[in-house]
C-alpha positions as CSV (number, residue, x, y, z in Angstrom):
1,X,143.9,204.0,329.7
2,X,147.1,202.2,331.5
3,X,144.8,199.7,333.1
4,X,143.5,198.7,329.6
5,X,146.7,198.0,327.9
6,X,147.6,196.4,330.9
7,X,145.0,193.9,330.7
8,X,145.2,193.9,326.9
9,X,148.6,192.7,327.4
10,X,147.8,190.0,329.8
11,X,145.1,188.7,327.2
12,X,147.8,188.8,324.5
13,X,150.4,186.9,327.1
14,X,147.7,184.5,328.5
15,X,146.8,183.5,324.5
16,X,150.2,182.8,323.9
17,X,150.6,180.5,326.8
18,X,147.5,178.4,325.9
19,X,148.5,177.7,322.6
20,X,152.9,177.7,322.0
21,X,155.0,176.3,325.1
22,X,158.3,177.6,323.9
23,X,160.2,177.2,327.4
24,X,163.2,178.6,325.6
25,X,162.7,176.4,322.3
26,X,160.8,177.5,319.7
27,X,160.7,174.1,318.4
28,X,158.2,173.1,320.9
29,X,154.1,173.2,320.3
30,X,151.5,172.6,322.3
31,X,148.5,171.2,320.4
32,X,145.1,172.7,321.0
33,X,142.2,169.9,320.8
34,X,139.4,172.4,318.9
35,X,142.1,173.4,316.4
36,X,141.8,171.6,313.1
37,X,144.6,173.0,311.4
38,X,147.8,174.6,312.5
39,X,150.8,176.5,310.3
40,X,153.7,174.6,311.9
41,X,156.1,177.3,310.2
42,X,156.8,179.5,313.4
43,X,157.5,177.0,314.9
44,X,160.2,174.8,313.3
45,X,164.2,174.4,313.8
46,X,165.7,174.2,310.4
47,X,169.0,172.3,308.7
48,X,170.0,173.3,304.5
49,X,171.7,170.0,303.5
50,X,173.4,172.2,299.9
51,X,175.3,168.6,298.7
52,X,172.6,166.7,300.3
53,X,175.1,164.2,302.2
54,X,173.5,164.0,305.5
55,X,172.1,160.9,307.2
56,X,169.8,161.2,309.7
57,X,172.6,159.8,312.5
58,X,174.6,162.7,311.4
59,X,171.9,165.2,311.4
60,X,170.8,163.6,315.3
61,X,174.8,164.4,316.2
62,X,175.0,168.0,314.7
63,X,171.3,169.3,316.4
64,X,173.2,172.2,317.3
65,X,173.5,173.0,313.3
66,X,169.4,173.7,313.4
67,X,168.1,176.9,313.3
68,X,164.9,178.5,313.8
69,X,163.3,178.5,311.0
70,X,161.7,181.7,309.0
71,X,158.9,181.9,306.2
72,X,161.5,182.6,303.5
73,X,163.5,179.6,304.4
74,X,160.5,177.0,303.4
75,X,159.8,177.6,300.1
76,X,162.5,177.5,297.3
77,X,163.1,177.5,293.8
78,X,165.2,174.8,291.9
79,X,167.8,173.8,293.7
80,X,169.9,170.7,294.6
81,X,169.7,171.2,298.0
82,X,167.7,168.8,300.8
83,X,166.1,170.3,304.2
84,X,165.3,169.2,307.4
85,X,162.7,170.5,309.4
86,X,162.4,169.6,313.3
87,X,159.0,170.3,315.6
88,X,157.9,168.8,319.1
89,X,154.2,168.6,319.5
90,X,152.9,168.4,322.7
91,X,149.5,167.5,323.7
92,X,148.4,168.7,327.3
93,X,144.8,167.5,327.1
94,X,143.3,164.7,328.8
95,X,142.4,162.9,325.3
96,X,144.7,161.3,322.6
97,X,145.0,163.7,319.2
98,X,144.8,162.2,315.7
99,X,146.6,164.9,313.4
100,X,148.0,164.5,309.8
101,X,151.0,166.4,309.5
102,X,151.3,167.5,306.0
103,X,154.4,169.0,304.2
104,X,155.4,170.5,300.6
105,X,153.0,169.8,297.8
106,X,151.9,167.2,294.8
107,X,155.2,168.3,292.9
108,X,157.6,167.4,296.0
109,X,159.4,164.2,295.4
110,X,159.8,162.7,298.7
111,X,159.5,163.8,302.2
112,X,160.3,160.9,305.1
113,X,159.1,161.8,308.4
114,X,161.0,160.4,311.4
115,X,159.0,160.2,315.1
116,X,160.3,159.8,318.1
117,X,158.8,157.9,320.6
118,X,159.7,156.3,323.7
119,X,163.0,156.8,322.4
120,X,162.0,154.8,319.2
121,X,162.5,156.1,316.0
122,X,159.3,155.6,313.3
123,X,159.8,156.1,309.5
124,X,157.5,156.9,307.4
125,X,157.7,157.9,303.6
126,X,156.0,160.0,301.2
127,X,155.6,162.0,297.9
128,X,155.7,161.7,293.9
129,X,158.5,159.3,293.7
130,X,157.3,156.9,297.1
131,X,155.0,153.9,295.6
132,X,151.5,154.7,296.8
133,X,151.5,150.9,298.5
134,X,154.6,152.8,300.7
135,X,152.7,156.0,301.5
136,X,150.9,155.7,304.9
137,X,148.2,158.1,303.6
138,X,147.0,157.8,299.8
139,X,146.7,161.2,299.0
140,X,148.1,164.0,295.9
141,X,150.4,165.4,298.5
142,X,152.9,164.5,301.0
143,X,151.1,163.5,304.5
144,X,151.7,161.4,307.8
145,X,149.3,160.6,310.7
146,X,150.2,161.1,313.7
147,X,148.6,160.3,317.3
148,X,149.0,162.1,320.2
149,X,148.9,160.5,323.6
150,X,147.5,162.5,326.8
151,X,150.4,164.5,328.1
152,X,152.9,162.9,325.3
153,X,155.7,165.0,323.6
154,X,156.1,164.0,320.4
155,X,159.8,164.9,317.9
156,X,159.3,164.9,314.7
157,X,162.3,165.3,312.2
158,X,161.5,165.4,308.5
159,X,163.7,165.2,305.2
160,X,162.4,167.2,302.1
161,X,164.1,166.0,299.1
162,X,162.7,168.2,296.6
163,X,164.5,169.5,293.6
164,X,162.3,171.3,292.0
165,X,160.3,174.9,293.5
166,X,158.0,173.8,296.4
167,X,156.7,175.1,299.9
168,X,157.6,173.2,302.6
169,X,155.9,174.9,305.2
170,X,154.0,172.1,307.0
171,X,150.6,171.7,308.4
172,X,148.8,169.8,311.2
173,X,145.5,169.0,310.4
174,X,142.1,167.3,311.4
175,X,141.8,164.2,309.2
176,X,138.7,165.3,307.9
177,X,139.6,168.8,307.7
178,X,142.3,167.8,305.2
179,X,140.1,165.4,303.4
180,X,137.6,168.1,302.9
181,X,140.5,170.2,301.4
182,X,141.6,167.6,298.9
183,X,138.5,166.6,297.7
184,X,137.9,170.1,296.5
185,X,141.4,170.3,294.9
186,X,140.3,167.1,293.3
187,X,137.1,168.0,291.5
188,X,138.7,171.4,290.5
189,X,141.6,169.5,288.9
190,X,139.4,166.3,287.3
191,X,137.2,169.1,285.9
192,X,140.0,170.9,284.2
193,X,141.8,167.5,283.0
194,X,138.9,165.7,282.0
195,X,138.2,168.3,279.9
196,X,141.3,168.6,278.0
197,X,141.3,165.0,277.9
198,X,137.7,164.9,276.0
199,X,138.8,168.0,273.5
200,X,142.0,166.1,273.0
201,X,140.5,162.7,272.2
202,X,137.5,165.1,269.5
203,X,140.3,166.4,267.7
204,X,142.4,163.1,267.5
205,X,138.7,162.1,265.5
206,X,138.7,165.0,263.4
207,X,142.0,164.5,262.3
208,X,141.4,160.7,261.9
209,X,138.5,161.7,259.5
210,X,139.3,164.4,257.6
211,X,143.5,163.7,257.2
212,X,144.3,167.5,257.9
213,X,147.5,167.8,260.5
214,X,146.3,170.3,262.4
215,X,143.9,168.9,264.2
216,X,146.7,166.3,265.1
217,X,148.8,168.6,266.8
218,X,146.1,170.3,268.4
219,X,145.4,166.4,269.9
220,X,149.1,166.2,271.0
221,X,149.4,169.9,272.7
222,X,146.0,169.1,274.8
223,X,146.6,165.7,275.6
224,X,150.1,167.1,276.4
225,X,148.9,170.0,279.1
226,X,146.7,166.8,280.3
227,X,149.0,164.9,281.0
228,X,151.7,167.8,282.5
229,X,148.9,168.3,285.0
230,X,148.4,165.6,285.4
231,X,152.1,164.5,286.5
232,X,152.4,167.9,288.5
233,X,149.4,167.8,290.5
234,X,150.2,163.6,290.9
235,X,146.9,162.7,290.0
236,X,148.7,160.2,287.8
237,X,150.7,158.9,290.1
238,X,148.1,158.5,292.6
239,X,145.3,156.7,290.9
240,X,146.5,155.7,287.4
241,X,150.0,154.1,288.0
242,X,150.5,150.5,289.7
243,X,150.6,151.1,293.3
244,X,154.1,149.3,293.7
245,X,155.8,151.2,291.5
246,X,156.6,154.6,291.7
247,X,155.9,157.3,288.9
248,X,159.2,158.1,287.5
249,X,159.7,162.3,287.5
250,X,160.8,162.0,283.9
251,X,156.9,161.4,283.2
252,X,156.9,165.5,283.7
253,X,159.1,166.2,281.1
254,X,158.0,163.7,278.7
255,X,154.6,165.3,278.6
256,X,156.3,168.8,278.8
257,X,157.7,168.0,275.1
258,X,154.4,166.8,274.2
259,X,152.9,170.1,275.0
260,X,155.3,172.3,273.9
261,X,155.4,170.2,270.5
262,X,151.8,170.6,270.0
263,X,152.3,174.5,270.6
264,X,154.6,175.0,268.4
265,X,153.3,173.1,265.5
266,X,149.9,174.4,266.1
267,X,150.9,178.1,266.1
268,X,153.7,177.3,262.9
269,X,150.1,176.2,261.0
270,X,147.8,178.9,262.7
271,X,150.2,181.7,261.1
272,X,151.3,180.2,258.4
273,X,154.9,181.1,259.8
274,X,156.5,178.9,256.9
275,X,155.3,181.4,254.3
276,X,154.7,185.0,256.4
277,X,157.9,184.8,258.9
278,X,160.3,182.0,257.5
279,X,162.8,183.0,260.4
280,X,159.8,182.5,263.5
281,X,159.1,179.1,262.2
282,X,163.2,178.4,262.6
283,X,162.8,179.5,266.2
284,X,160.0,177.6,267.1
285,X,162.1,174.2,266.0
286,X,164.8,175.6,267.8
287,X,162.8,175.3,270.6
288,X,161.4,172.0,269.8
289,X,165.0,170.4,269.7
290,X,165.9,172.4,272.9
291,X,163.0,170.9,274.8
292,X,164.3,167.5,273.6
293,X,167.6,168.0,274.8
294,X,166.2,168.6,278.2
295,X,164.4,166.0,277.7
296,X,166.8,163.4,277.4
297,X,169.6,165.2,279.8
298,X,166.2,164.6,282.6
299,X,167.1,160.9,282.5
300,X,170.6,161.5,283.5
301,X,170.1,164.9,285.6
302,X,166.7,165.5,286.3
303,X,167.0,169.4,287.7
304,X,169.2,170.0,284.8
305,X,166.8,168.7,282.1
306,X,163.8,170.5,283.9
307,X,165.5,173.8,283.9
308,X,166.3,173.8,280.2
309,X,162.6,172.0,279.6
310,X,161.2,174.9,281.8
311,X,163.4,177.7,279.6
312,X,162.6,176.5,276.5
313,X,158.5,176.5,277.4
314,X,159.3,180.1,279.0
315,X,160.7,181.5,275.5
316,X,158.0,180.1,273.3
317,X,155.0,181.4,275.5
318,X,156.6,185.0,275.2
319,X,157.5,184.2,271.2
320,X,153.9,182.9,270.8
321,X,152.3,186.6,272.0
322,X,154.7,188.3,270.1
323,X,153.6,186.5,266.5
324,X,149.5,186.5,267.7
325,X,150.3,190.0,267.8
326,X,152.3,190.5,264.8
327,X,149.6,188.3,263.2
328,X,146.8,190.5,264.4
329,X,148.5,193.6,263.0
């Protein structure tokens, strides 16, 4: 019995050494050639910028500031806060390494990856609000190649600036292994939009044709969760906007009011809330004027106006089950 948890714990010791090289940083990864992706979130050094004031020469002169990183501290809510993750990858093979390294998700706003080598900083950019003619890879989410030399160290220091909830944990990845991935996110998400899209567009006809208003706002609510999806998932962004410019984040909340317009005039007609509940249908436009409030504080304060956009959706979704109810009794 001893001599097989002896040699289970040599397994477990001699698994370890193959794949991390921590050599008293846990910072430091070697890369495995016949691995196609890799969570990169054990092994990261981590920096919370709360008033986001740091430069990157001030960040390279505090490195004693970084901290190891844990699960909890990569994915946040809204906040005003900016991060900066640090890795070294480490290829031992024989062969040079093509990864991707990909961080946070279609809703982060910008992510700029710094690389070290040959004591040569690179800069590369990426996310929603980086001009797809900027982005080194033209995909929904944040990404960066990267190319590993034989027996090369590489540091990598990246910047989240994300404002809104996101999960930074990054990724290394096989180039076609994250191609795969986000083609499949792709179809799922044209599937979904296109369909809205074509229901939006029928009602938009019906209304045209037979002059009744609630087929309009039934057109403005879907073509509204279209184009919230749309803006989210950076599908927008990404093939619809000119490449040289970048897709402003107010887009989100514009088509947030659309949406939560549609709903609420959709449900005011479905219930007849005007006759039946005179003091629901007062709530409702409460809601509407709320949502344009945060619409139009978004253009001066962006997480400001997306919290109150966000609150105001929030309240009419749990308003809107109360009445079906009511209604149904």
């Amino acid at each position: 019995m001893n001599n097989l948890l002896v040699i289970a714990v040599r397994l477990l010791l001699l698994f370890f050494t193959l794949n991390v090289w921590a050599d008293g940083n846990s910072s430091k990864l070697v890369v495995a050639p016949n691995e196609a992706r890799i969570e990169l979130s054990d092994h990261l050094d981590f920096l919370r910028d709360p008033e986001r004031k740091l430069t990157f020469s001030e960040v390279l002169e505090n490195e004693d500031r970084f901290q190891q990183a844990t699960r909890r501290d990569l994915v946040t809510s809204f906040n005003p806060a900016a991060f900066w993750l640090r890795i070294s990858l480490i290829n031992k093979s024989k062969d040079p390494l093509i990864r991707w390294v990909a961080t946070g998700n279609a809703k982060t706003q910008r992510v700029t990856l710094h690389v070290k080598r040959d004591e040569v900083w690179q800069i590369l950019k990426s996310g929603r609000n980086v001009a797809l003619l900027e982005k080194p890879v033209a995909a929904l989410s944040p990404v960066f190649p990267v190319t590993l030399l034989p027996d090369q160290e590489l540091e990598l220091l990246i910047h989240v600036d994300s404002r809104g909830a996101t999960d930074m944990a990054p990724y290394l990845l096989e180039p076609q292994a994250f191609l795969k991935a986000e083609g499949n996110t792709l179809v799922t998400q044209a599937i979904l939009i296109g369909g809205l899209l074509i229901s939006s567009l029928l009602a938009l006809i019906v209304f045209a044709r037979l002059k009744e208003t609630q087929y309009l706002w039934l057109g403005f609510l879907l073509m509204g969760i279209a184009g919230l999806e749309g803006t989210r998932e950076n599908l927008l962004g990404t093939y619809f906007w000119p490449q040289h410019i970048q897709l402003p984040p107010q887009a989100l909340t514009l088509f947030g009011y659309l949406a939560i317009f549609g709903m609420s005039k959709v449900v005011s007609h479905a219930l007849e809330l005007d006759r039946r509940m005179p003091f629901a249908g007062r709530l409702l436009l409460a809601l509407r004027w709320i949502s344009v409030i945060g619409t139009l504080i978004a253009f001066w304060s962006y997480g400001h106006g997306v919290r109150i956009m966000s609150s105001a959706i929030v309240v009419q979704n749990i308003v809107t089950l109360i009445l079906s109810f009511l209604a149904v009794r």
